[in-house]
C-alpha positions as CSV (number, residue, x, y, z in Angstrom):
1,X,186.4,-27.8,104.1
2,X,188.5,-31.1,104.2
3,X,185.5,-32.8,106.0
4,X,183.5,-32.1,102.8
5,X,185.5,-33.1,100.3
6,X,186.1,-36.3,102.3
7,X,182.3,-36.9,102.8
8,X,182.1,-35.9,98.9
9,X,184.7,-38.7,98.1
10,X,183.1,-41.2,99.8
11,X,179.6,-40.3,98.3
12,X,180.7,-40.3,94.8
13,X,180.8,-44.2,94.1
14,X,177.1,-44.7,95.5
15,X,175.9,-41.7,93.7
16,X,177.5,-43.0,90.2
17,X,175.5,-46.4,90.6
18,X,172.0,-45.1,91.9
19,X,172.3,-43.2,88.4
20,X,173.2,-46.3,86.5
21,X,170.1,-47.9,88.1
22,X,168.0,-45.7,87.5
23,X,169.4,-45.4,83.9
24,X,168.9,-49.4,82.9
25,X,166.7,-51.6,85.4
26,X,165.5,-54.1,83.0
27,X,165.1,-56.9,85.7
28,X,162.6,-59.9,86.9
29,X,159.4,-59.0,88.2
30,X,156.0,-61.0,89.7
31,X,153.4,-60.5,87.8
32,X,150.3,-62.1,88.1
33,X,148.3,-63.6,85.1
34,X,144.5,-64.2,85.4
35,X,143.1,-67.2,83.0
36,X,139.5,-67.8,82.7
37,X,138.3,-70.7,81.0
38,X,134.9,-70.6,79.9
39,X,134.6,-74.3,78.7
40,X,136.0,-75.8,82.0
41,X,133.9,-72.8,84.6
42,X,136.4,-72.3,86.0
43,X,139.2,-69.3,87.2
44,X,142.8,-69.0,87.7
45,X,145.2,-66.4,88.9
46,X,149.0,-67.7,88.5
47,X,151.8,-65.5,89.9
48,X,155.3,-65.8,87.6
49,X,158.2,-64.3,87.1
50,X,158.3,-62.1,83.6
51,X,160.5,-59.0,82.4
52,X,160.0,-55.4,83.4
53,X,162.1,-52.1,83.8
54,X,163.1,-49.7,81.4
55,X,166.3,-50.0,78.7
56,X,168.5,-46.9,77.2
57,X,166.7,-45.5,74.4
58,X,167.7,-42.4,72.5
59,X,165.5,-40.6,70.2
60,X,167.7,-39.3,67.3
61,X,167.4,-35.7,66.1
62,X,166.8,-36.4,62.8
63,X,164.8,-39.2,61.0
64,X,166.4,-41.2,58.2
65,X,164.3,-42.7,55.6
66,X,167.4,-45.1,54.7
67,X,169.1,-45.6,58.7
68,X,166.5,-48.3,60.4
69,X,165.8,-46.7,63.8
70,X,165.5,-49.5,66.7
71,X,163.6,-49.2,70.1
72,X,165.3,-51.5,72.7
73,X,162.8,-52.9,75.3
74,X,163.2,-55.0,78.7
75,X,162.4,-59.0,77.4
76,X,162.9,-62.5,78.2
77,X,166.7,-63.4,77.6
78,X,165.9,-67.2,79.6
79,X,162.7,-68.5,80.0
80,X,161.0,-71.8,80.3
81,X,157.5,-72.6,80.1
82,X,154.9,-73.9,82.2
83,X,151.6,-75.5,82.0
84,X,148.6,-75.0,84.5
85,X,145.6,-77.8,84.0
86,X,142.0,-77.0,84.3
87,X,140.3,-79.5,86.6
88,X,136.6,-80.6,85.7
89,X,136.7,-80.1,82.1
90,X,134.5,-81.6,80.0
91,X,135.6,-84.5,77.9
92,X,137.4,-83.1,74.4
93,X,138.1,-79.7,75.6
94,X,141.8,-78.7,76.1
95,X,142.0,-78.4,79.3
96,X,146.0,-76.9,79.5
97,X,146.6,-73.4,79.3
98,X,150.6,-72.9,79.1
99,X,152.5,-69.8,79.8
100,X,156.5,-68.5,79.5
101,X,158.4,-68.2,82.8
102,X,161.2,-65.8,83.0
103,X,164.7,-67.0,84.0
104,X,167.0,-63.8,83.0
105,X,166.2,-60.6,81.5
106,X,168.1,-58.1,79.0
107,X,167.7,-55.2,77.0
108,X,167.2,-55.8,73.2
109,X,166.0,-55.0,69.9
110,X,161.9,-56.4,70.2
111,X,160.8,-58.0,67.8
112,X,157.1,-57.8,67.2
113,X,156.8,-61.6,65.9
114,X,157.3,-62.8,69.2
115,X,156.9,-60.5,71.4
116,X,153.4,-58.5,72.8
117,X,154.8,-55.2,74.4
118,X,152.9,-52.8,75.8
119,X,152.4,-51.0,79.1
120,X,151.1,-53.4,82.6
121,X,148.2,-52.4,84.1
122,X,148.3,-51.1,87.8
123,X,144.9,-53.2,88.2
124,X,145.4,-56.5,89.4
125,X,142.9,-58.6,86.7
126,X,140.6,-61.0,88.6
127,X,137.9,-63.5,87.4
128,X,134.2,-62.3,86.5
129,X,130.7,-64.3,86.5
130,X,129.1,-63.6,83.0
């Protein structure tokens, strides 16, 4: 009995933070982003950094006309941009296709003015010949 409530002891800590992972892991992922540009024939899969994971949410029981209910999502608390340039391009088409980077991610209130949320795909995009 006292070798189980020793092995229980011990146990405890590790179980209390695999259930705070599991609870909030809004963290950096690699993603990658396929660009086709149609002016320039050509193709491009980039690989970078962006937010993923899932935040706390609670659904409330009952739905306020006058309380504002907020969804907080897994976004960009740091980022940085980046530009990737298209060789071969005809003269007078842009030729720069620029994209955010993530540095640090955190759980907040989205805001839909900035910010394109939505579900990845499993399916790794690639580039097609129309």
């Amino acid at each position: 009995m006292r070798m189980r409530v020793l092995v229980l002891a011990l146990l405890l800590p590790v179980l209390m933070s695999a259930e705070s992972e599991c609870r909030c892991s809004c963290r950096l992922t690699n993603i990658s982003i396929t660009v086709e540009s149609e002016e320039c024939g050509s193709c491009v899969t980039i690989d970078t950094p962006a937010c993923g994971g899932l935040c706390l949410t609670k659904d409330r029981v009952y739905v306020s006309s006058v309380a504002q209910h907020t969804q907080k999502v897994c976004n960009f608390k740091n980022l940085m941009y980046k530009s990737y340039e298209f060789k071969g391009c005809p003269a007078g088409v842009d030729s720069v296709f620029v994209y955010p980077v993530a540095l640090s991610c955190e759980c907040n209130q989205v805001n839909s003015d900035t910010t394109d949320w939505g579900a990845f795909s499993e399916e790794t995009p690639s580039c097609s010949k129309h």
